[in-house]
C-alpha positions in Angstrom: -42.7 -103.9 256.1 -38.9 -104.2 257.0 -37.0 -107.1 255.8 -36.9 -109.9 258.4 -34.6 -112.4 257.5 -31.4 -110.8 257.5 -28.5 -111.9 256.1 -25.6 -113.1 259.0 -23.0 -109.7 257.9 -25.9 -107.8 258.9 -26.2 -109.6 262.1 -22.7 -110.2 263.1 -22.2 -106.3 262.7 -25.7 -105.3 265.2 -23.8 -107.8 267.5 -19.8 -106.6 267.1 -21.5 -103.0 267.5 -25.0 -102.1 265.9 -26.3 -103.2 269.7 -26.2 -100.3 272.1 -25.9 -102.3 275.0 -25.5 -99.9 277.7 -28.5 -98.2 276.0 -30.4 -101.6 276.3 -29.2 -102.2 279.9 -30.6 -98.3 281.4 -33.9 -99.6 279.8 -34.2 -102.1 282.4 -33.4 -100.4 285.1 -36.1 -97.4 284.7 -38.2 -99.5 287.0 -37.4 -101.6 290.4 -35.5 -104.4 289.3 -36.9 -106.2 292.4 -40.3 -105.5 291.6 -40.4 -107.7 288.7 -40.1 -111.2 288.0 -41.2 -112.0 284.3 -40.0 -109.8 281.3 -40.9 -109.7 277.7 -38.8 -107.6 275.9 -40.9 -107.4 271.9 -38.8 -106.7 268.8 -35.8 -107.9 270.7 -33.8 -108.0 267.8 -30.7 -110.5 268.8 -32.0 -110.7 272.4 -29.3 -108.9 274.5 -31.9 -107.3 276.4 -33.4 -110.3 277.4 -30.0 -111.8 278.1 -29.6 -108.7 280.4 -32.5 -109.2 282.5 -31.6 -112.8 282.8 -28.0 -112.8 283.7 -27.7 -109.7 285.9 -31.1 -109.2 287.5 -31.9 -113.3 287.4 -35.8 -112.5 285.9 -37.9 -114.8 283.8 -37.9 -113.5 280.7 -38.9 -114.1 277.2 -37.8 -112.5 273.5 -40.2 -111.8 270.6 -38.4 -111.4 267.2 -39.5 -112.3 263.6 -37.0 -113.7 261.9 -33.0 -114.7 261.7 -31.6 -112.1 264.1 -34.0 -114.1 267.3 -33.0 -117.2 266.1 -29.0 -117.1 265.9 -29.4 -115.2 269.3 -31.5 -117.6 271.0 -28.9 -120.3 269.8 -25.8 -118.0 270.9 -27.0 -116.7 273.8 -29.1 -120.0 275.0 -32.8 -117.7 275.2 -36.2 -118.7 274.8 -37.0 -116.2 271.8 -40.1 -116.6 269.6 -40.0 -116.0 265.6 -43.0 -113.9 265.3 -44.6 -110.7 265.4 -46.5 -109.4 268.2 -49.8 -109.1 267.8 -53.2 -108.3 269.8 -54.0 -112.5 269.3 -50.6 -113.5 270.4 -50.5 -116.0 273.4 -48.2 -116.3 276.1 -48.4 -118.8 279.1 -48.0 -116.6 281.4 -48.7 -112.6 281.7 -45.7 -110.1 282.2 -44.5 -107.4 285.2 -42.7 -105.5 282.7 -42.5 -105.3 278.9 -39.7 -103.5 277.4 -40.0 -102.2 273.6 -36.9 -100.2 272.5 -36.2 -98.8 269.1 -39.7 -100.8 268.1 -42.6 -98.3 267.6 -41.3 -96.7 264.3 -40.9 -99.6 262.5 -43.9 -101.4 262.7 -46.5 -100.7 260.4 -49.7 -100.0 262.8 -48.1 -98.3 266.0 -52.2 -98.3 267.7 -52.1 -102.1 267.2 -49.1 -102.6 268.5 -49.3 -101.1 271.7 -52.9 -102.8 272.5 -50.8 -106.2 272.1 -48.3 -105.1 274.4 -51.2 -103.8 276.7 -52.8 -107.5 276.8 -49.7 -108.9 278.0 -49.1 -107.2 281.4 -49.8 -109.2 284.5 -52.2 -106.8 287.1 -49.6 -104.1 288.2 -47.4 -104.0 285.2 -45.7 -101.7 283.4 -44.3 -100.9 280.0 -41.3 -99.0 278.7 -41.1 -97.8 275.1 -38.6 -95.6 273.7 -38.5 -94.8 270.4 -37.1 -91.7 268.1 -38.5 -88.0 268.6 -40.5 -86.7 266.0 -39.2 -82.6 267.2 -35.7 -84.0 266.1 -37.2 -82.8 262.3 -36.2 -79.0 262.7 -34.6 -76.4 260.9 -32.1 -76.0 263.7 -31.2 -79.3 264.0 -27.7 -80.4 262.9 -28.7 -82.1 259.9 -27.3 -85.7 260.7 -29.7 -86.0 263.5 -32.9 -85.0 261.2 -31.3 -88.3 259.2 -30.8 -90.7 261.7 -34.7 -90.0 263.2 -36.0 -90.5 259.4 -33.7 -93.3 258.5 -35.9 -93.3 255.5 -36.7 -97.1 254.2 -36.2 -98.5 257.9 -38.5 -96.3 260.2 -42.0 -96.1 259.2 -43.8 -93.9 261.7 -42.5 -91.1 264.1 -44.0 -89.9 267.0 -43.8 -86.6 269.1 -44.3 -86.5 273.2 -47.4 -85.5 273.0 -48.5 -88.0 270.2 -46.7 -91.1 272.3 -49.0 -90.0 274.8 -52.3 -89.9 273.1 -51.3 -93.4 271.4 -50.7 -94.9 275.1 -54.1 -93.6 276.3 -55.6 -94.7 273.2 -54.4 -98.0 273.4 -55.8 -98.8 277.0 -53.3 -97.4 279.2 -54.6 -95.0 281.8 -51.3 -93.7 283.2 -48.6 -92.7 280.7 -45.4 -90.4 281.1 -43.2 -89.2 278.3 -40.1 -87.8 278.9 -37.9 -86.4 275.8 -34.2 -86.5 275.7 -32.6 -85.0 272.5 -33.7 -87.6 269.9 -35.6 -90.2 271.9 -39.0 -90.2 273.5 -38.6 -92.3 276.8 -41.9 -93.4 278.3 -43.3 -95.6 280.9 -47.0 -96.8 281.5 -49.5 -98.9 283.3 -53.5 -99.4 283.7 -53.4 -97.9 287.0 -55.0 -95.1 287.0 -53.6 -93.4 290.4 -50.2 -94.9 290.4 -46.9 -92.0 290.6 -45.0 -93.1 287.1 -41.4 -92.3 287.1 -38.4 -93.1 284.7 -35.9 -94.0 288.0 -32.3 -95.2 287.9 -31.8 -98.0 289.5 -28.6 -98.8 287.5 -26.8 -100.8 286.1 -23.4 -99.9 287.6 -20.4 -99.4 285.3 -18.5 -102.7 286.6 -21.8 -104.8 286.2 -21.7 -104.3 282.6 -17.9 -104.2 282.2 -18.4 -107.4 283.7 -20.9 -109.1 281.6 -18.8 -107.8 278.4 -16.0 -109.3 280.1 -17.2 -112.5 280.5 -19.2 -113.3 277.0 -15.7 -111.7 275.2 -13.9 -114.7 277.3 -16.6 -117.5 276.5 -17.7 -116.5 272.8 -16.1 -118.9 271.0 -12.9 -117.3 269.6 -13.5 -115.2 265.9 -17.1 -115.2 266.6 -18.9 -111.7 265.8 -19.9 -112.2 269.7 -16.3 -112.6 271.4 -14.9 -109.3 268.9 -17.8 -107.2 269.9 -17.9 -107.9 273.6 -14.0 -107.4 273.8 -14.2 -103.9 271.7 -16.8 -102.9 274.0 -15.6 -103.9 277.1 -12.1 -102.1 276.1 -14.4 -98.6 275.5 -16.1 -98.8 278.6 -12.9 -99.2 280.5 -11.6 -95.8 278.8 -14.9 -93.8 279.0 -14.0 -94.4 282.5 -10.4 -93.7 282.3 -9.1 -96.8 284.2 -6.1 -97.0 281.4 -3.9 -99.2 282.7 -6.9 -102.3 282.4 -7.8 -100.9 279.1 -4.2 -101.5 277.8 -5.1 -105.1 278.4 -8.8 -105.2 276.7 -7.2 -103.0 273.8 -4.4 -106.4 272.6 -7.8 -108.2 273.0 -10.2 -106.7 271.7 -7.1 -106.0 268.9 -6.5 -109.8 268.5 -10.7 -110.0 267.6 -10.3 -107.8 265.4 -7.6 -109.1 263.4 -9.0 -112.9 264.0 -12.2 -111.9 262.4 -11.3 -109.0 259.9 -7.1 -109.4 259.0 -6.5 -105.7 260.2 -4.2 -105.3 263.2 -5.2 -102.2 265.0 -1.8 -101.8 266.2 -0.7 -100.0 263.3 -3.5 -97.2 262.8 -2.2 -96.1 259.8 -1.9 -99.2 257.9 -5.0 -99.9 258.6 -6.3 -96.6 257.3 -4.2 -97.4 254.1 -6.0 -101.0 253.9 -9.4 -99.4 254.1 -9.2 -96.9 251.6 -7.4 -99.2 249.7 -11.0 -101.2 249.5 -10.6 -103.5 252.5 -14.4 -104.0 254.7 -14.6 -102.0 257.3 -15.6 -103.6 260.8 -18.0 -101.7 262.5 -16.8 -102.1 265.7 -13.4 -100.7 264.8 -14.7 -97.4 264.6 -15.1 -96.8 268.7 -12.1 -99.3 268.8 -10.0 -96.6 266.7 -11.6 -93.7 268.4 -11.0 -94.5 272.3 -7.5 -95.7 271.3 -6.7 -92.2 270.2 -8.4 -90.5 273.4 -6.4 -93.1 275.8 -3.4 -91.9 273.4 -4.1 -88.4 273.8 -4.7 -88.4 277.6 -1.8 -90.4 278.6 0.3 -91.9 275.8 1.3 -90.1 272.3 0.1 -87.5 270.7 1.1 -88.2 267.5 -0.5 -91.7 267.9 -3.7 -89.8 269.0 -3.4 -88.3 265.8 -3.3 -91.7 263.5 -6.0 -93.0 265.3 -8.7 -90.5 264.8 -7.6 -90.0 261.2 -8.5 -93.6 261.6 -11.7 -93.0 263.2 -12.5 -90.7 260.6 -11.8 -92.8 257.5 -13.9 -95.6 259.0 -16.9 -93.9 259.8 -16.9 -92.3 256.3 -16.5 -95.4 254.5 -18.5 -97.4 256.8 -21.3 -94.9 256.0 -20.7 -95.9 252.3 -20.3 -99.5 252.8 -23.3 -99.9 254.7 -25.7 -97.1 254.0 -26.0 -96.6 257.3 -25.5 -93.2 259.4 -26.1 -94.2 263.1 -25.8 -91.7 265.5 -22.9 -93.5 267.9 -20.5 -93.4 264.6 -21.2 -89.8 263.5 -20.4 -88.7 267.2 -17.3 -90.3 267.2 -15.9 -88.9 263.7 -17.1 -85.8 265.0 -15.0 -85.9 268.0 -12.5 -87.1 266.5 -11.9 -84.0 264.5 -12.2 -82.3 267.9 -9.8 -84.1 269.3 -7.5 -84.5 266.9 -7.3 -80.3 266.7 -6.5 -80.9 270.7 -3.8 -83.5 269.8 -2.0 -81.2 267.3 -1.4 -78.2 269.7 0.5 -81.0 271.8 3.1 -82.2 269.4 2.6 -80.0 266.0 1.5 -77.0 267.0 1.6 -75.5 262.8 -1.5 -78.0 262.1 -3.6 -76.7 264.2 -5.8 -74.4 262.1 -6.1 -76.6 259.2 -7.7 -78.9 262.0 -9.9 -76.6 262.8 -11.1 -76.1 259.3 -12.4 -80.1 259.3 -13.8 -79.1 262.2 -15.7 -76.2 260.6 -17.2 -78.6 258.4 -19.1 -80.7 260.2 -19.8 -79.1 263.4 -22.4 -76.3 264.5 -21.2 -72.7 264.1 -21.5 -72.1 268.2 -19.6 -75.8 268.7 -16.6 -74.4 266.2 -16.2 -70.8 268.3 -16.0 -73.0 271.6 -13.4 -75.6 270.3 -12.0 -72.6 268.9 -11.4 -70.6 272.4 -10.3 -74.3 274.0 -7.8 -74.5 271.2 -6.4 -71.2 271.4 -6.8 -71.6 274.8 -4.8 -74.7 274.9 -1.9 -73.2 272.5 -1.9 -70.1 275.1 -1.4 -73.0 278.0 1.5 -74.8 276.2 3.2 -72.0 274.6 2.6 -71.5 271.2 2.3 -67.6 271.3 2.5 -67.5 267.6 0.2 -70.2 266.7 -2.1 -69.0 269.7 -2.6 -65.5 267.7 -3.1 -67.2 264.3 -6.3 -68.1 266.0 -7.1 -64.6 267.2 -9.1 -63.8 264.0 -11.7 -66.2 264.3 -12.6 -65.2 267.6 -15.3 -62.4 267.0 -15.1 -60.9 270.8 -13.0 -60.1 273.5 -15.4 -61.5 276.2 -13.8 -64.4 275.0 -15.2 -66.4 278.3 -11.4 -68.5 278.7 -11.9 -69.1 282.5 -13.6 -72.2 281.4 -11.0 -73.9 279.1 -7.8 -72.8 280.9 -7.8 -74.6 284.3 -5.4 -71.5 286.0 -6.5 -68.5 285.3 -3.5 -66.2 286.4 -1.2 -68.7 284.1 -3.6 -67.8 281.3 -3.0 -64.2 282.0 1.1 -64.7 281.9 0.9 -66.4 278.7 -1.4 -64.1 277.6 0.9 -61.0 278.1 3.8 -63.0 276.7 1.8 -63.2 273.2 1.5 -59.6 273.8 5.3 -59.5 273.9 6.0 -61.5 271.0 3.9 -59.5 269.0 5.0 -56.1 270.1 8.5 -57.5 269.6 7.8 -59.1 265.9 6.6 -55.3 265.0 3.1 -56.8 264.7 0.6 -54.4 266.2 -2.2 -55.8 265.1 -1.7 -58.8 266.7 -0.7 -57.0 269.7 -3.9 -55.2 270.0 -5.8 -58.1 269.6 -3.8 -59.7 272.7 -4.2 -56.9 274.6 -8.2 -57.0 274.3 -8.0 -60.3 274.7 -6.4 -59.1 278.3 -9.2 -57.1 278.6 -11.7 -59.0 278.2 -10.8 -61.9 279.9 -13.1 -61.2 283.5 -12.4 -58.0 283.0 -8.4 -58.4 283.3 -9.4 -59.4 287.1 -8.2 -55.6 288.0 -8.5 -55.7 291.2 -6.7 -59.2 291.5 -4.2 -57.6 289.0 -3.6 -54.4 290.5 -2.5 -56.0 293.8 -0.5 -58.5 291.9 1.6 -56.0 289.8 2.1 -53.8 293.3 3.8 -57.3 294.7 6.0 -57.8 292.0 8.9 -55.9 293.5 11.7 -55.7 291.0 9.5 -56.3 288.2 6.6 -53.5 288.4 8.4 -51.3 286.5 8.9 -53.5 283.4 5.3 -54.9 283.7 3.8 -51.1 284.2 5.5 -50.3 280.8 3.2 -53.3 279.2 -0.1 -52.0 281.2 0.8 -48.6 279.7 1.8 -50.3 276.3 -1.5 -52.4 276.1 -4.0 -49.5 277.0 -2.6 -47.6 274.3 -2.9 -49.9 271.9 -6.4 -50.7 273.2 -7.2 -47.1 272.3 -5.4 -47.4 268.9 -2.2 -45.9 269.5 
C-alpha cells in the first residue's frame, strides 16, 4: 500500500502545484451542479475538490483521506475531512447525490472493493464519477513518457482499460455505467438506475470562476505559505493561457514575490535563476509553469530574447525537478516540451542563426511527425520574417514539396513573395541546389495556386517581364536544368 503519512515538502509541493485544479474543478461539473446537494469526494488527497464544491457551487460536502495530506487541508482550508480509508463498513450520517473519485482507482489495493463502498454511499438517484489512468496508454506507439506516467511504477497499483472500468462498475452493483476515454484518462460516470441517459456534460466551471477562487485564497493564504505561492503561480497561468496580459503582468510580481518569499529565487532574472538551480539550489515545483508562461507572454508580446531565458529556464527545472523528486508528471513534461517548441519560435524572432540547433533539442524529445510540423512552422516562420538564408538551411529536412504551409503562414500570397525571394537569393549566391529546392517548394505549395498566379503575374504591369524570367528560371530548374 502507498505511504500515507507524508512528509509536509511532499505536501506543500501537491498544493504549490502537484494539484491540477482546473482538472479537479471539470470533475464537478460533469453532472448538474444544481442537481446535487451533498458530495463526498473519497481519496481527496488535500481536499481542494471538496473545497471546490463548497465555495463555488455552495454543496454539503465531505473529504475522505488517510493520513497527513486530509488533515493539514482540513486545517487550511477549514473542511470536514475524515483520516481513513474507504471501505464497504464505512459509515456516514448521511447518504450522498454525487461521489467524486479522481486519480483514486489505481492506487488502492482491491479496485472491486472499492467501488462497492463507494456504491453503498449514494443517496436514491446518485451518481458517481471516477477517472483514473488508461490502461491503452501501454503501447508501442506511445511517446514513451506517457507509457511512464500511466505505470508510475511504485505509486499506481492497478490499471484499468474502458472496457475493464466498465465490467468493474457492473460488477460492483452499478447497473448503468459510461466510459469515455481521452488520451490517458478513462472518465466515467454511473448510477443504479437502470434506464437513466448517462452523460459526461459541461456545465462549467467558467474561466473567471476559477481565476477567481485562485485569486482569492493567493490574497488570504497567509503570506509564504505553500497555499498563497501556489494559488498566485496559478492564478498568473490561467490569466496567460487566456491571453489577458496586461492582468497577468500584475499576478506574475505576485506570484514572483511567493516564490522568492518561500524559495529565495527571484523569477525576475530567469537566468540567475537557471544558474542557482544547476548550481544545486531546490527546485520549486510550481516555478516550472511560472517560468514557462513567462516565456510565452514574453514571446507573444514582450522580448524575444527573454522568451528565450525563460524556457531555457523551464527546461532546466523540469529536468532537475524530475531528478529531485523522482517524479515525471505529465503537466511538467508538456511544458519542457513546449518549451523547446517555443523557444525554436523565439529564435527565428531575434537570432535567426540558432534556429536549427533548436530544432535539434526538439528532435530529441518530440515524435518524428511532431518534429516535421514544427519544422514547416519554423521554416515557415523564417520565410514570414525574412530570413531567406536560414529559411533554406531548413529545406533539407523537409522530405516533400507538398509541404502543406497554408496552415502555418497566415497570408498565403506573402508566403509565395518570400518564397520566390529565397529563390532569388539562391540563384543569386550561385546555389542551385538550393534554388531548386525553392522552386519545388513553389510548386508544391497548393499547387503554386496557378490559376490565382497566372492572373496575378498578367496584373503586374511593369514587372511581368522580370517575374516571367523567374517562372521560366524556376521550371527549368524544376526539370533539372
Amino acid at each position: 500500500m502507498f505511504e500515507i503519512d507524508l512528509p509536509d515538502s511532499v505536501i506543500d509541493g501537491y498544493v504549490e502545484n502537484g494539484a491540477g485544479i482546473e482538472a479537479i474543478a471539470r470533475n464537478l461539473f460533469y453532472l448538474d451542479p444544481s442537481s446535487i446537494r451533498t458530495f463526498l469526494d473519497v481519496g481527496c488527497n488535500y481536499g481542494f475538490g471538496a473545497h471546490l464544491g463548497k465555495t463555488l457551487l455552495g454543496w454539503d460536502v465531505v473529504g475522505i483521506e488517510p493520513g497527513s495530506a486530509g488533515r493539514r487541508g482540513a486545517r487550511e482550508l477549514q473542511l470536514p475531512i475524515r483520516e481513513e480509508f474507504l471501505l464497504e463498513t464505512t459509515v456516514f450520517d448521511r447518504k450522498f447525490d454525487f461521489v467524486l473519485a479522481s486519480e483514486v482507482l489505481e492506487h488502492v489495493p482491491d479496485p472491486a472493493g472499492f467501488l462497492r463502498a463507494i456504491a453503498a454511499q449514494l443517496a436514491p438517484g446518485g451518481h458517481l464519477v471516477i477517472t483514473t489512468p488508461a490502461a491503452e496508454i501501454i503501447d508501442s506507439g506511445e511517446h514513451h513518457n506517457e507509457v511512464i506516467i500511466a505505470l508510475s511504477p511504485g505509486y499506481h497499483l492497478f490499471l484499468a482499460s474502458a472496457y475493464g472500468l466498465e465490467l468493474l462498475l457492473r460488477a460492483a452493483g452499478f447497473a448503468n455505467v459510461l466510459v469515455e476515454r481521452d488520451h490517458r484518462t478513462l472518465r466515467a460516470v454511473a448510477s443504479m438506475e437502470p434506464d437513466e441517459i448517462l452523460g459526461l456534460g459541461d456545465y462549467g466551471p467558467t474561466s473567471s470562476a476559477i481565476e477567481e477562487y485562485y485569486d482569492g485564497l493567493a490574497s488570504d493564504a497567509p503570506s509564504g505559505s505553500a497555499l498563497s505561492s501556489g494559488m498566485a503561480s496559478r492564478h498568473f497561468r490561467a490569466l496567460v493561457n487566456r491571453g489577458e496580459f496586461g492582468a497577468a503582468s500584475a499576478s506574475l510580481r505576485r506570484a514572483s514575490t511567493a516564490i522568492h518569499l518561500r524559495h529565495g529565487l527571484d523569477v525576475g532574472d530567469p537566468s540567475a535563476v537557471t544558474l542557482a538551480l544547476e548550481a544545486g539550489a531546490a527546485v520549486p515545483w510550481n516555478l516550472i509553469p511560472v517560468a514557462y508562461h513567462a516565456g510565452m507572454m514574453q514571446l507573444i508580446s514582450g522580448s524575444p530574447a527573454l522568451a528565450v531565458a525563460y524556457f531555457d529556464l523551464t527546461m532546466v527545472a523540469v529536468r532537475l525537478w524530475e531528478r529531485q523528486s523522482n517524479v515525471l508528471d505529465g503537466d511538467s513534461a508538456d511544458l519542457a516540451l513546449n518549451a523547446t517548441r517555443h523557444r525554436a519560435l523565439a529564435f527565428c524572432r531575434f537570432e535567426p542563426a540558432r534556429v536549427e540547433g533548436a530544432l535539434d533539442v526538439i528532435a530529441t524529445m518530440d515524435t518524428s511527425q511532431e518534429v516535421a510540423r514544427w519544422t514547416r512552422r519554423l521554416f515557415a516562420e523564417l520565410v514570414t520574417l525574412d530570413h531567406p538564408d536560414e529559411a533554406a538551411a531548413l529545406l533539407v529536412r523537409l522530405d516533400t514539396p507538398a509541404l502543406g504551409l497554408a496552415e502555418d503562414i497566415d497570408d498565403a500570397e506573402s508566403a509565395r513573395a518570400k518564397l520566390l525571394e529565397g529563390y532569388r537569393h539562391a540563384i543569386d549566391a550561385g546555389a542551385l541546389d538550393r534554388a531548386r529546392k525553392f522552386a519545388s517548394l513553389m510548386r508544391g505549395h497548393s499547387r503554386f495556386e496557378r490559376s490565382t498566379a497566372r492572373r496575378k503575374l498578367f496584373t503586374a504591369g511593369a514587372q511581368f517581364p522580370r517575374l516571367m524570367r523567374v517562372i521560366t528560371r524556376i521550371r527549368a530548374l524544376g526539370n533539372g536544368a
